[in-house]
Structures are given as structure tokens and as C-alpha cells.
N, CA, C and O of each residue as an XYZ file, in Angstrom:
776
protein
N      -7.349    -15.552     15.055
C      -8.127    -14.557     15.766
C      -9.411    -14.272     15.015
O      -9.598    -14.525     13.825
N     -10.112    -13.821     15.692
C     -11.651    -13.165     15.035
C     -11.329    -12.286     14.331
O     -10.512    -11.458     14.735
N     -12.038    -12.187     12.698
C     -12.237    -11.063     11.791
C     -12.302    -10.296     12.574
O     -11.174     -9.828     12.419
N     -12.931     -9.440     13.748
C     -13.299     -8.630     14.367
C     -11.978     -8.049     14.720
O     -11.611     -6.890     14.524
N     -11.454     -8.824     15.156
C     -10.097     -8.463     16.114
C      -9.195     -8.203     15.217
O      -8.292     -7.422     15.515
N      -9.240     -8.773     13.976
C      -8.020     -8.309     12.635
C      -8.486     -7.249     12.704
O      -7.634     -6.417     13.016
N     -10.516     -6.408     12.407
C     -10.516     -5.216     11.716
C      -9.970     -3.932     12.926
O      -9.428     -2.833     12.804
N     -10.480     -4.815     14.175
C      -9.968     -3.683     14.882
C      -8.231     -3.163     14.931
O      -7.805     -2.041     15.204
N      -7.513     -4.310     14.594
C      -6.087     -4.278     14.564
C      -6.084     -3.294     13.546
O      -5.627     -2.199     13.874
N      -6.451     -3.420     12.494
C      -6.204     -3.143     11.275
C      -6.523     -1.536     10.942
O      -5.882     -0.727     10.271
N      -7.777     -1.404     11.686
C      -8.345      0.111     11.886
C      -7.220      0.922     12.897
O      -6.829      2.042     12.569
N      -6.743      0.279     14.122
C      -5.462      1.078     14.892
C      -4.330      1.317     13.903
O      -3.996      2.501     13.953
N      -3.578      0.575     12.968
C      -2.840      0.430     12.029
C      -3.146      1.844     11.069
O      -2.385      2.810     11.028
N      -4.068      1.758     10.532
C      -4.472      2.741      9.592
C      -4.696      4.197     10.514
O      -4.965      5.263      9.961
N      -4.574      4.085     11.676
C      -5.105      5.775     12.392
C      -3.164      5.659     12.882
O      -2.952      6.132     13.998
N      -2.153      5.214     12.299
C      -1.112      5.777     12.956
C      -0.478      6.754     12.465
O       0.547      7.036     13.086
N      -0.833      7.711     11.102
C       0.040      8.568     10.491
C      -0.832      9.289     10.237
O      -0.253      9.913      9.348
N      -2.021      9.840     10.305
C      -2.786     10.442      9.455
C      -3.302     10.858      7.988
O      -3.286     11.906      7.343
N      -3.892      9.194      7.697
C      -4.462      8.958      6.746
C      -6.137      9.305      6.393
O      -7.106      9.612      7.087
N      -5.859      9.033      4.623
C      -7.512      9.830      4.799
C      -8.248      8.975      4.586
O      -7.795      7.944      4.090
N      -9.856      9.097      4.922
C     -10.345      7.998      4.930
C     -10.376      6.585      3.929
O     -10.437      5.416      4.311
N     -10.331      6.943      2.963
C      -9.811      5.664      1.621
C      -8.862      4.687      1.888
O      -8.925      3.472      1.696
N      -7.614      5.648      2.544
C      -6.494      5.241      3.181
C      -6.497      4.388      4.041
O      -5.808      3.378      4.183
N      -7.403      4.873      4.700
C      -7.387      4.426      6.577
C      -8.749      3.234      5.566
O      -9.479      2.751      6.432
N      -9.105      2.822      4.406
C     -10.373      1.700      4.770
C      -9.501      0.794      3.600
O     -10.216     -0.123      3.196
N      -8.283      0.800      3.010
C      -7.265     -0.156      2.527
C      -6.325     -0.589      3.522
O      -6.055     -1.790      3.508
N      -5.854      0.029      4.253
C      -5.037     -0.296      5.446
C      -5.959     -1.329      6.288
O      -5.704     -2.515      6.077
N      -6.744     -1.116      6.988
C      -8.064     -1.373      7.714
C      -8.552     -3.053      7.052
O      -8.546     -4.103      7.695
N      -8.938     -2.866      5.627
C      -9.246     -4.110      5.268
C      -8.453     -4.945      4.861
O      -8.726     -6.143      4.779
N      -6.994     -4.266      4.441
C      -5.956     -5.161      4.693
C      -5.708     -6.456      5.643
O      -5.077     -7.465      5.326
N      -6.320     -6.206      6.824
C      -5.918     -7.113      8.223
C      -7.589     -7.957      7.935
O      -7.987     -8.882      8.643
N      -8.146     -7.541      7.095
C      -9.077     -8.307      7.334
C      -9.350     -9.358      5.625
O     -10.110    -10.322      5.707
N      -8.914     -9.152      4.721
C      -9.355    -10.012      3.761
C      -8.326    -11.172      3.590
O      -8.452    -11.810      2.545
N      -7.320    -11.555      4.444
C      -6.802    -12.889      4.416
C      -7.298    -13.825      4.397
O      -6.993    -14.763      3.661
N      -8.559    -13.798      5.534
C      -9.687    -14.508      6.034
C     -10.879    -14.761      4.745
O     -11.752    -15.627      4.688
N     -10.577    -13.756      3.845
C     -11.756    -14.383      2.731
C     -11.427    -16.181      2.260
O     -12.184    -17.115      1.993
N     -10.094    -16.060      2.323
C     -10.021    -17.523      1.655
C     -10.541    -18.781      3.407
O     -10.092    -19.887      3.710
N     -11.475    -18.007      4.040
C     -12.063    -18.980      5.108
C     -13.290    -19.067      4.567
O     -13.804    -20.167      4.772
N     -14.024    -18.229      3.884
C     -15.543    -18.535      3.369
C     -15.845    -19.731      2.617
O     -16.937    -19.977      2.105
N     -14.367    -20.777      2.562
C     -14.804    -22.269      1.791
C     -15.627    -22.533      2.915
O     -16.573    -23.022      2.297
N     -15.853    -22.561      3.685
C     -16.808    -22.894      4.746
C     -17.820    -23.950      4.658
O     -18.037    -25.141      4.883
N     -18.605    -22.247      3.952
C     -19.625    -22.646      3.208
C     -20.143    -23.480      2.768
O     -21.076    -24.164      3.189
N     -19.298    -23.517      1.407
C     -19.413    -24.965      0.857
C     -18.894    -26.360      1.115
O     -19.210    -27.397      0.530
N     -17.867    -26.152      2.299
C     -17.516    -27.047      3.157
C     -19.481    -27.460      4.001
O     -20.179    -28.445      3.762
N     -19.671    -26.749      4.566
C     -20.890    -27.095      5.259
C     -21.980    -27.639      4.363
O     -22.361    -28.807      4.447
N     -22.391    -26.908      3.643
C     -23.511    -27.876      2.628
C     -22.774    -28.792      2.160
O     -23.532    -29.726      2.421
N     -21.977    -29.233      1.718
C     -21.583    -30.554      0.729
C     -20.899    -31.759      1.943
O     -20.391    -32.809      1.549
N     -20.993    -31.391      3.455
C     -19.668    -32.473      3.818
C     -20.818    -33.736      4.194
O     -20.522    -34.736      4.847
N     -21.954    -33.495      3.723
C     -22.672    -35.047      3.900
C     -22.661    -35.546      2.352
O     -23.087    -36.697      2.256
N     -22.317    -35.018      1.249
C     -22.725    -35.669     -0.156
C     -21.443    -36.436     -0.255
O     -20.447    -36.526      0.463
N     -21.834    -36.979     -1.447
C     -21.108    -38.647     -1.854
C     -19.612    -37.495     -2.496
O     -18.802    -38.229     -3.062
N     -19.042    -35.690     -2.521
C     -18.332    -35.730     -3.233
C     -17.954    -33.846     -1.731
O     -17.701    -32.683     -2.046
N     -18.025    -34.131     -1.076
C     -18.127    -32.956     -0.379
C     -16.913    -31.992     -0.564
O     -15.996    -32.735     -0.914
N     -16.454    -30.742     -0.507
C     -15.656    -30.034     -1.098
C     -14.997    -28.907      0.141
O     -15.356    -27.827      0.611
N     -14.344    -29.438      0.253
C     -13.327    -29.465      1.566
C     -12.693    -28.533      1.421
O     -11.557    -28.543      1.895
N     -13.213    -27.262      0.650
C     -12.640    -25.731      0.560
C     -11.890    -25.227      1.764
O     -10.745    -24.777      1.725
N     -12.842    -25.373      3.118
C     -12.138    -24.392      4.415
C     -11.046    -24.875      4.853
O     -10.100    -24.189      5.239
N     -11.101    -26.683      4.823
C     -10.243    -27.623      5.152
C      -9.008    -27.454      4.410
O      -7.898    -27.241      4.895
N      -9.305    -27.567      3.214
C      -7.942    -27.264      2.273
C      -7.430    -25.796      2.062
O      -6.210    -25.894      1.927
N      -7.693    -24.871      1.999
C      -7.295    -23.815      1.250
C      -7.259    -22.717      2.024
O      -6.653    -21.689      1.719
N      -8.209    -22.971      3.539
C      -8.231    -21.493      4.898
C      -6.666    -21.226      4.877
O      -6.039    -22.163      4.382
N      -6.165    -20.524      5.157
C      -4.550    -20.001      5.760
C      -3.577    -20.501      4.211
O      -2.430    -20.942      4.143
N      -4.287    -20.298      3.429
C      -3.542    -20.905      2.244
C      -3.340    -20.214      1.038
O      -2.209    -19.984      0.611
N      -4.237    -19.914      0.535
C      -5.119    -18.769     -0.778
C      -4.392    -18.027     -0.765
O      -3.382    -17.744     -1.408
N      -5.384    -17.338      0.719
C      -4.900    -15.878      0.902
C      -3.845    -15.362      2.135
O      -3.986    -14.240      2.619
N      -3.187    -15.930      2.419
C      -2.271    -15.780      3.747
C      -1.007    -16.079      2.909
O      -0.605    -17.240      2.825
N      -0.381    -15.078      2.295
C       0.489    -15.595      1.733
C       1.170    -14.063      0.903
O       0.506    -13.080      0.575
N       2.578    -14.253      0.729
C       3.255    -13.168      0.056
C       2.476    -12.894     -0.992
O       1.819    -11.876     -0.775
N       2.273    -13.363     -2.019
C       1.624    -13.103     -3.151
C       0.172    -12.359     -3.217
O       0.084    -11.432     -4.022
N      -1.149    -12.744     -2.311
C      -1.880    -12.115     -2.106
C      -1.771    -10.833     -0.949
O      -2.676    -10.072     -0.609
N      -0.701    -10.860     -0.589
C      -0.497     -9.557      0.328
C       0.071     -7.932     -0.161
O      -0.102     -6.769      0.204
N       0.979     -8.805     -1.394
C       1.142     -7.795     -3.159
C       0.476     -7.355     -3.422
O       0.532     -6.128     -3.508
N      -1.129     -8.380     -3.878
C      -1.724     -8.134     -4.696
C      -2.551     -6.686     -3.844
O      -2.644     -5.547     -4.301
N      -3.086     -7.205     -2.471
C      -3.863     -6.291     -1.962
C      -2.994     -4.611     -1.557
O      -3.792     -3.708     -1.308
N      -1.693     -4.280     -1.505
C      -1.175     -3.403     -1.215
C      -1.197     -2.705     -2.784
O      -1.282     -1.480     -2.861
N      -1.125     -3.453     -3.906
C      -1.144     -3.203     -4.938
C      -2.951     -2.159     -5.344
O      -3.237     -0.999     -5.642
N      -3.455     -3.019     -5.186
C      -5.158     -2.268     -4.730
C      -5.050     -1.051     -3.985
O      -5.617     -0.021     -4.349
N      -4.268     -1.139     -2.846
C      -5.025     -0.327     -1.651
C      -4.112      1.215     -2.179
O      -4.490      2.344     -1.867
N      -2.825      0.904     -3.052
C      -1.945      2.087     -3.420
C      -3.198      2.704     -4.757
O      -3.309      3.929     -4.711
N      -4.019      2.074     -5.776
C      -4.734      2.747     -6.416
C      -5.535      3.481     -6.138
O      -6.022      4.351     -6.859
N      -5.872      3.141     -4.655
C      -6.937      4.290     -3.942
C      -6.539      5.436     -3.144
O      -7.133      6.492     -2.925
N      -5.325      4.976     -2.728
C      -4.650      5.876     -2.040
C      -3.831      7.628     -2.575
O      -3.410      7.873     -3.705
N      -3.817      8.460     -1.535
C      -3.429      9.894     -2.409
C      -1.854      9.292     -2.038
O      -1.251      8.910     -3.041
N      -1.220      9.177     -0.937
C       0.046      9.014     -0.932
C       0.361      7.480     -1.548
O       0.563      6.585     -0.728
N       0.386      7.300     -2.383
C       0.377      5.563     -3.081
C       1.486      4.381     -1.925
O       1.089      3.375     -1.336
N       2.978      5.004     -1.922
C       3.531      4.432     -1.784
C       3.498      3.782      0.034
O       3.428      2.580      0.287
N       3.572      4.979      1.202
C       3.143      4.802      2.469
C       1.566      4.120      2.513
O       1.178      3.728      3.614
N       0.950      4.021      1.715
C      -0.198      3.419      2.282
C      -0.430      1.905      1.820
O      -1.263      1.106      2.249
N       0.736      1.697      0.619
C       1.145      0.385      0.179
C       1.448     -0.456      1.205
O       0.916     -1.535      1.465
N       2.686      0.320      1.999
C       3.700     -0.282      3.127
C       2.619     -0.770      4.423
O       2.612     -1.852      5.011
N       1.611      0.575      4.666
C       0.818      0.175      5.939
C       0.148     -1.186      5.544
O       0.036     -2.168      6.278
N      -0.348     -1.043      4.033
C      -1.260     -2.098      3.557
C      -1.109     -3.490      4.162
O      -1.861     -4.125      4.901
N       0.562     -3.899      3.420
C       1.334     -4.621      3.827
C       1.667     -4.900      5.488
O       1.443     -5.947      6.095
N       2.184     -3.822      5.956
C       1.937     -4.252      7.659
C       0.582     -4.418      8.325
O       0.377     -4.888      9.445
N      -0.198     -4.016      7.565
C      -1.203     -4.310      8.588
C      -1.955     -5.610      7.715
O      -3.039     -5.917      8.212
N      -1.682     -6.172      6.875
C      -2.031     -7.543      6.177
C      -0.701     -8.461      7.209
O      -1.099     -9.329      7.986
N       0.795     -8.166      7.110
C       1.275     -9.241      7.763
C       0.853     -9.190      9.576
O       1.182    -10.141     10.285
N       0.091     -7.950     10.176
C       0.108     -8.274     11.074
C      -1.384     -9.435     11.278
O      -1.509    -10.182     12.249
N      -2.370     -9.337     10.142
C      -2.949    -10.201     10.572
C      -1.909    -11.895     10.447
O      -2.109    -12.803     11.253
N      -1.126    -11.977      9.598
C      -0.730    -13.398      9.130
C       0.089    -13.763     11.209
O       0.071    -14.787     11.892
N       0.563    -12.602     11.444
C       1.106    -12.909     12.839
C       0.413    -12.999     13.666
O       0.882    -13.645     14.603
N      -0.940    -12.503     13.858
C      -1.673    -12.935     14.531
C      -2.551    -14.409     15.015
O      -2.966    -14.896     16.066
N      -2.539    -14.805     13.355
C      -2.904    -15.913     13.246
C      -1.632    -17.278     13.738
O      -1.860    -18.372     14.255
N      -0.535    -16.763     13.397
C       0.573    -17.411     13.980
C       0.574    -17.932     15.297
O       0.938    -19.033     15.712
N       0.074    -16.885     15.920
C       0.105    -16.911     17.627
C      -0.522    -17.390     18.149
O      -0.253    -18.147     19.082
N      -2.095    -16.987     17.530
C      -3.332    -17.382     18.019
C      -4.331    -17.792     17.512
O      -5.426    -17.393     17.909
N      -4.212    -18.711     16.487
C      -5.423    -19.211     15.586
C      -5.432    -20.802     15.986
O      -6.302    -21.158     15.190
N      -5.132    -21.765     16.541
C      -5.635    -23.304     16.301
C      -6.721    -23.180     17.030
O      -7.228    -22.573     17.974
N      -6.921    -24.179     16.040
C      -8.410    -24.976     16.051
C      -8.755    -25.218     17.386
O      -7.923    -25.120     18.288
N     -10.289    -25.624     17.635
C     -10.897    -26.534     18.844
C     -10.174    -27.526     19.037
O      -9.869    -27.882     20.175
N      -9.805    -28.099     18.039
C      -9.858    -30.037     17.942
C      -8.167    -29.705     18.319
O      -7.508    -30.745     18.338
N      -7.358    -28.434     18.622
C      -5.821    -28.693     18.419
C      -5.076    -28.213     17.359
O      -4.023    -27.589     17.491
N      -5.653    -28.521     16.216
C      -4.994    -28.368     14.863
C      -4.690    -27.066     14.771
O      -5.468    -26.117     14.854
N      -2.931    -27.047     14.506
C      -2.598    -25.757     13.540
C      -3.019    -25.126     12.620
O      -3.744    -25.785     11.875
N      -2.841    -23.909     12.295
C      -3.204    -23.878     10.899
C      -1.706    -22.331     10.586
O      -1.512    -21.149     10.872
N      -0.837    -23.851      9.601
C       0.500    -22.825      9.479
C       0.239    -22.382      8.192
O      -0.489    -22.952      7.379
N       0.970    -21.150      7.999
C       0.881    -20.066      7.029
C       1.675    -20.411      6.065
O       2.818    -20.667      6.444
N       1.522    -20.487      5.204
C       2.098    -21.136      3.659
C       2.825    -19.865      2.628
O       2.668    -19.627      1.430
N       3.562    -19.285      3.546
C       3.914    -17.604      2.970
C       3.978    -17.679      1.383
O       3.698    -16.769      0.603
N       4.428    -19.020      1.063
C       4.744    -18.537     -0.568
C       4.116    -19.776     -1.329
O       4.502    -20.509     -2.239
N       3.227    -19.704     -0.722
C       1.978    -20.255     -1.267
C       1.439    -19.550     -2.696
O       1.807    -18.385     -2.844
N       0.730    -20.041     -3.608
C       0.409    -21.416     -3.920
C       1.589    -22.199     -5.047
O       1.351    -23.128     -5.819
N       2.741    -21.561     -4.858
C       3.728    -21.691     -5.694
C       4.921    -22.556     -5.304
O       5.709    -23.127     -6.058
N       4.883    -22.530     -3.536
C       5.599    -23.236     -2.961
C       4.673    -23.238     -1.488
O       3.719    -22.643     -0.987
N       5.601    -24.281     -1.185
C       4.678    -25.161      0.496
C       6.164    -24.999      1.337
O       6.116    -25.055      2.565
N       7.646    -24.771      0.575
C       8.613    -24.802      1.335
C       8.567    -23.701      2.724
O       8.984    -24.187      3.776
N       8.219    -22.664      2.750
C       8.480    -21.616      3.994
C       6.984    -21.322      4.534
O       6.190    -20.505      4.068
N       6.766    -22.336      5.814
C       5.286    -22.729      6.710
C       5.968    -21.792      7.838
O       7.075    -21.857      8.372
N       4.660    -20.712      8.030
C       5.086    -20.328      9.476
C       4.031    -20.901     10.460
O       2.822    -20.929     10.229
N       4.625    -21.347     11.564
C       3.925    -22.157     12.548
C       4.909    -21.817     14.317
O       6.052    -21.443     14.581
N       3.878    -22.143     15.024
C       4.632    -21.637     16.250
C       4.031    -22.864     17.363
O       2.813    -22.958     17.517
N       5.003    -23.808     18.132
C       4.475    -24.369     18.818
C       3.788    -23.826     20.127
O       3.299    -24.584     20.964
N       3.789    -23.034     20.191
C       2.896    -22.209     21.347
C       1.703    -21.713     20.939
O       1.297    -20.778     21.630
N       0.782    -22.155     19.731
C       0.106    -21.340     19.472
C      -1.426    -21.498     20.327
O      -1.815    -22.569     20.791
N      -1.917    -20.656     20.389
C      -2.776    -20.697     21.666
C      -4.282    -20.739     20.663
O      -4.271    -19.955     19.714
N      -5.250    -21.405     20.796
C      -6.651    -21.615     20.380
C      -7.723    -20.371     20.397
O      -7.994    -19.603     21.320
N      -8.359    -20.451     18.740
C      -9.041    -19.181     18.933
C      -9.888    -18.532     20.343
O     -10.141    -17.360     20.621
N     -10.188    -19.761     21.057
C     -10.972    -18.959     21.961
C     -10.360    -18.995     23.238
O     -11.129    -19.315     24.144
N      -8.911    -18.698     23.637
C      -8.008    -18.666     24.546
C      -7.942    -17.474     25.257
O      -7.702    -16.533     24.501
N      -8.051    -17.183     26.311
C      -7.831    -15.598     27.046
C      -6.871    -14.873     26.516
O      -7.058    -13.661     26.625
N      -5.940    -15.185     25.997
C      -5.007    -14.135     25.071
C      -5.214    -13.417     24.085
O      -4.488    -12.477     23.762
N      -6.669    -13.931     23.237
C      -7.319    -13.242     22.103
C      -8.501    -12.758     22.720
O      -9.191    -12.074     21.963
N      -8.898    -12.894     23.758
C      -9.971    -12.082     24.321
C      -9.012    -10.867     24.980
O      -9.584     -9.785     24.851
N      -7.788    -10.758     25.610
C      -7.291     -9.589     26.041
C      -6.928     -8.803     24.988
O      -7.448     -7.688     25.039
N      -6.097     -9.027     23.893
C      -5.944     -8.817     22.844
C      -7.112     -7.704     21.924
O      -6.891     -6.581     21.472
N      -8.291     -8.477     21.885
C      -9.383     -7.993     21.562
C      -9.802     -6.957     22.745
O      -9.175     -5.898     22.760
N     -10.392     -7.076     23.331
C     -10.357     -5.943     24.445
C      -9.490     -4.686     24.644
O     -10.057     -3.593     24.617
N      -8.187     -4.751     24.837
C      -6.820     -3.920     24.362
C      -7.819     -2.524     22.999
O      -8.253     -1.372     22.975
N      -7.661     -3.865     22.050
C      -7.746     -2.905     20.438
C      -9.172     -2.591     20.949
O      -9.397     -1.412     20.677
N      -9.907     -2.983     21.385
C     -11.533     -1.979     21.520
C     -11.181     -1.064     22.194
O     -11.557     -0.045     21.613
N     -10.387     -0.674     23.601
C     -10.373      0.122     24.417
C      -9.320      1.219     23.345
O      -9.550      2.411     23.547
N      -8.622      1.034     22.656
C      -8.090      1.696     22.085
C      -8.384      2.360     20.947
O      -7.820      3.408     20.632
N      -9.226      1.829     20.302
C     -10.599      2.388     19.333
C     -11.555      3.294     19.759
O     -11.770      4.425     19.325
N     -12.143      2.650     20.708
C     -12.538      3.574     21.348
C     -11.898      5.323     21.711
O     -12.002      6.477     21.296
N     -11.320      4.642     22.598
C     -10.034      6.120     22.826
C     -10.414      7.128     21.638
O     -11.253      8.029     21.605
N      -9.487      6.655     20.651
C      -9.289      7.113     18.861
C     -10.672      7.535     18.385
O     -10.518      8.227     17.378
N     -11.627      7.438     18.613
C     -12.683      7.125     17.771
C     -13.128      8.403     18.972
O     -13.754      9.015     18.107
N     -13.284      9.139     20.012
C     -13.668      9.680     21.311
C     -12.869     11.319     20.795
O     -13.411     12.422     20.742
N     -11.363     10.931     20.455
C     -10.691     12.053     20.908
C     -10.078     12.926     19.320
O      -9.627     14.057     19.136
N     -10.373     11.597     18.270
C     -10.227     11.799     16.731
C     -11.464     12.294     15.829
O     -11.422     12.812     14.714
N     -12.644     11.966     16.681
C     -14.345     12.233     15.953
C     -14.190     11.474     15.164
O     -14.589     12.049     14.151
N     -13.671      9.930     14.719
C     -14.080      9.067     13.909
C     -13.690      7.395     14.222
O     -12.780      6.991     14.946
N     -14.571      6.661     13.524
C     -14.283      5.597     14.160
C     -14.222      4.728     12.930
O     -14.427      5.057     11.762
N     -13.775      3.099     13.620
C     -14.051      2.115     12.331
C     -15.733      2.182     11.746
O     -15.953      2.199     10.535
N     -16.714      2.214     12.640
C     -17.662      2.392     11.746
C     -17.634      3.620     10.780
O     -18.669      4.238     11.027
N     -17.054      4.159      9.958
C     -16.542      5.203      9.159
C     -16.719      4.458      8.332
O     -17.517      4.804      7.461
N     -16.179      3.337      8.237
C     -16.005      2.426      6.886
C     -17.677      1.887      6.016
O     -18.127      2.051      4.882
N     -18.085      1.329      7.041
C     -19.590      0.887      6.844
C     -20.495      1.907      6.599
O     -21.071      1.853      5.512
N     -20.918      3.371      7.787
C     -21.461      4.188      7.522
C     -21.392      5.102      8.108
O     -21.436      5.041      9.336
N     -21.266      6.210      7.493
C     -21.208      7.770      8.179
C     -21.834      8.264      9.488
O     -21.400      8.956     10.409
N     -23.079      7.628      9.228
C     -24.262      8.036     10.451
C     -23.842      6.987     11.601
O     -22.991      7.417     12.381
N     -24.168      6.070     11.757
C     -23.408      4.972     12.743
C     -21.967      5.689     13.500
O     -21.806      5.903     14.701
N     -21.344      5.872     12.762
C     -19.995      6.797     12.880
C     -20.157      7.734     13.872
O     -19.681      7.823     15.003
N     -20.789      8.299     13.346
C     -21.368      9.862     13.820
C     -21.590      9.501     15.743
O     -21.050      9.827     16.800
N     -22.895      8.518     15.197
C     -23.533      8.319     16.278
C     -23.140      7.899     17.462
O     -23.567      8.309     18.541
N     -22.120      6.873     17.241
C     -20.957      6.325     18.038
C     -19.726      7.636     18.892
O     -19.505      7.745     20.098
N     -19.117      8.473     17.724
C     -18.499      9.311     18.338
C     -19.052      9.920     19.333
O     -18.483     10.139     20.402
N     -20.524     10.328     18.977
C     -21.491     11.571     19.810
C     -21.783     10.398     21.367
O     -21.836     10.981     22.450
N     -21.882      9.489     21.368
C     -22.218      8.443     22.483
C     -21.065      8.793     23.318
O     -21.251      9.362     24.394
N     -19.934      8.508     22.925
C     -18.609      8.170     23.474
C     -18.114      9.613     23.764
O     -17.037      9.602     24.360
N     -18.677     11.037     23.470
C     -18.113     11.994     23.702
C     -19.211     12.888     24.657
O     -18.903     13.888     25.306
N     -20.592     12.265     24.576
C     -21.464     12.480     25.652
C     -21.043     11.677     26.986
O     -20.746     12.437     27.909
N     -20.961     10.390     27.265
C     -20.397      9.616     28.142
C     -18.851      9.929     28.877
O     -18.507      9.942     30.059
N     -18.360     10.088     28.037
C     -16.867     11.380     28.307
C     -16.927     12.582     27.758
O     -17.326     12.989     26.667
N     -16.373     13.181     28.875
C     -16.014     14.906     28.342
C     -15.147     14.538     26.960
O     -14.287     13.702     26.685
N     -15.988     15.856     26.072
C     -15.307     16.202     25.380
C     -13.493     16.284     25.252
O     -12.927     16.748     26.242
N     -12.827     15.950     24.350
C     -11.530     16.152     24.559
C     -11.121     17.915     24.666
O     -11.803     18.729     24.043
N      -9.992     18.332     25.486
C     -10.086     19.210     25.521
C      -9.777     20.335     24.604
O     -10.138     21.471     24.911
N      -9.100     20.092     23.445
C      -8.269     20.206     22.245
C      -9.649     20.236     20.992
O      -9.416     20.831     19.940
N     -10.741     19.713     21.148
C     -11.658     19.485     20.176
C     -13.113     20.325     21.297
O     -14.216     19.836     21.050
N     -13.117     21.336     22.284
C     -14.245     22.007     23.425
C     -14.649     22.868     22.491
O     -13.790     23.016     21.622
N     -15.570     23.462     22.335
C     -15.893     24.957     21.505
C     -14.977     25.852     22.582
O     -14.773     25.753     23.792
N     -14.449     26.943     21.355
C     -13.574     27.918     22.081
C     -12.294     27.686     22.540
O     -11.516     28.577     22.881
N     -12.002     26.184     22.557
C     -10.876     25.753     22.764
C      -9.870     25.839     21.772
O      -8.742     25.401     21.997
């Protein structure tokens, strides 16, 4: 699935208990830094014409970081920032394996190609999660999917006064809520006098 669609997953994840913002942006980036180990890209793209090209995205995407060990490490992080350490460990963790399930479902390639999850990676290759149904990033199931979590962000972001742009910047934030609460009535629970 699209980074986009992890952060939005990841941002619904983090608004389910009432967390504070630190909280809600470890939970949140949880679903989204699996995908760092996709930036071999990069250097996949400049080098795949030289005599020695370095096949980072090819080798190592769904590999690195999609995996028990880096999903530790990041719940391990996200509990140092956190006031309740231990619940925001756990969300960390669910909302990191829900990206690995997402990708399960709905990540192959253009060309076809899988790309199975190497859970106990880089230590072992024995336990691959893979699903023969898995449907191609740009398949109507990750566009409904995606759509779903916007309309539902939205919502949250309308009736909560905050949104994923919270994470990036306050004012954006702001600005977004005030759009979405001019365009809809106010909630009625958040009216002056109410």
C-alpha cells in the first residue's frame, strides 16, 4: 500500500484510546517507517546502469524493516516518548504489524511479483508471510481502503479539532480543522455554550 495509506492507518490507530500527541505521532509513524527500508530505491535508480549497480530496493524492500525485530526496536522508541510507556508500546506494535498486513494483502508489484514478509528476518528467512491473493499496489481495493481511512480522518480530525497534519505542523492542523468545521457544522458537543 501507499506510505500515505499506512500514515493514514496508522494516525486512526493512534486516535483509538486517547493518546497525547507524542503518543498519537509514535503510534502514527509506526505504520509508516517499515517502508524506510524501500528508500534503496534510490540508489537502486542511479547505479542500475553502472558496471556494479546496487540492488538495495530489489534486495532488502519488505526485508530490513518488515520484520519482528525492527518492530521491537520501534515500539521500544515510541515507549521512550510516551507518558503511558507500556499501552503505547502495544499500539506501536499494532499499528507497525498492521502495516506488515497490509502489505500482505495488498502490495505486489506491476510486473506480478510478491513481495513476502520475512518476519524474522535478518536472522532467519524460515517464517515468509505471503498470500496468494495478493492484489497489486494500484488495485481498487487499496484505493477503497485509502478512501475509507481519509473519510475517517477526516470525521476525527472535524469532530476531535485535530488531525494527522498535527504531526508535520500546528498551523496546517489548525487550518484543516477550521476548513472541515466551516464546511460542516460544528460538532454539537464542541458549539460555544454547548
Amino acid at each position: 500500500m501507499s506510505p500515505a495509506t499506512h500514515y493514514l492507518l496508522g494516525w486512526l490507530v493512534a486516535n483509538a484510546n486517547g493518546f497525547t500527541r507524542p503518543e498519537r505521532a509514535a503510534i502514527t509513524l509506526a505504520a509508516v517507517v517499515p517502508d524506510l527500508d524501500g528508500l534503496g530505491i534510490i540508489p537502486e535508480l542511479l547505479t542500475r546502469h553502472s558496471a556494479r549497480p546496487l540492488n538495495w530496493f530489489s534486495d532488502y524492500h519488505h526485508w530490513l524493516g518488515h520484520n519482528l525485530w525492527f518492530a521491537l526496536f520501534v515500539a521500544a522508541i515510541g515507549s521512550l516518548i510516551a507518558t503511558r510507556k507500556w499501552k503505547t508500546a502495544l499500539f506501536v506494535l499494532l499499528s507497525f504489524h498492521l502495516h506488515l498486513l497490509c502489505d500482505v494483502i495488498g502490495a505486489r508489484s506491476p510486473d506480478g511479483e510478491q513481495w513476502p514478509i520475512s518476519y524474522l528476518a535478518p536472522f532467519s528467512n524460515a517464517w515468509q508471510w505471503s498470500w496468494s491473493g495478493q492484489w497489486a499496489l494500484n488495485a481498487w481495493p487499496n484505493f477503497l481502503i485509502t478512501a475509507v481511512a481519509l473519510t475517517a480522518t477526516f470525521y476525527l480530525a472535524w469532530s476531535r479539532g485535530f488531525s494527522p497534519l498535527e504531526l508535520c505542523s500546528q498551523k496546517a492542523d489548525a487550518a484543516l480543522v477550521q476548513a472541515l468545521r466551516q464546511r460542516f457544522s460544528r460538532p454539537k458537543a464542541l458549539s460555544p455554550g454547548a
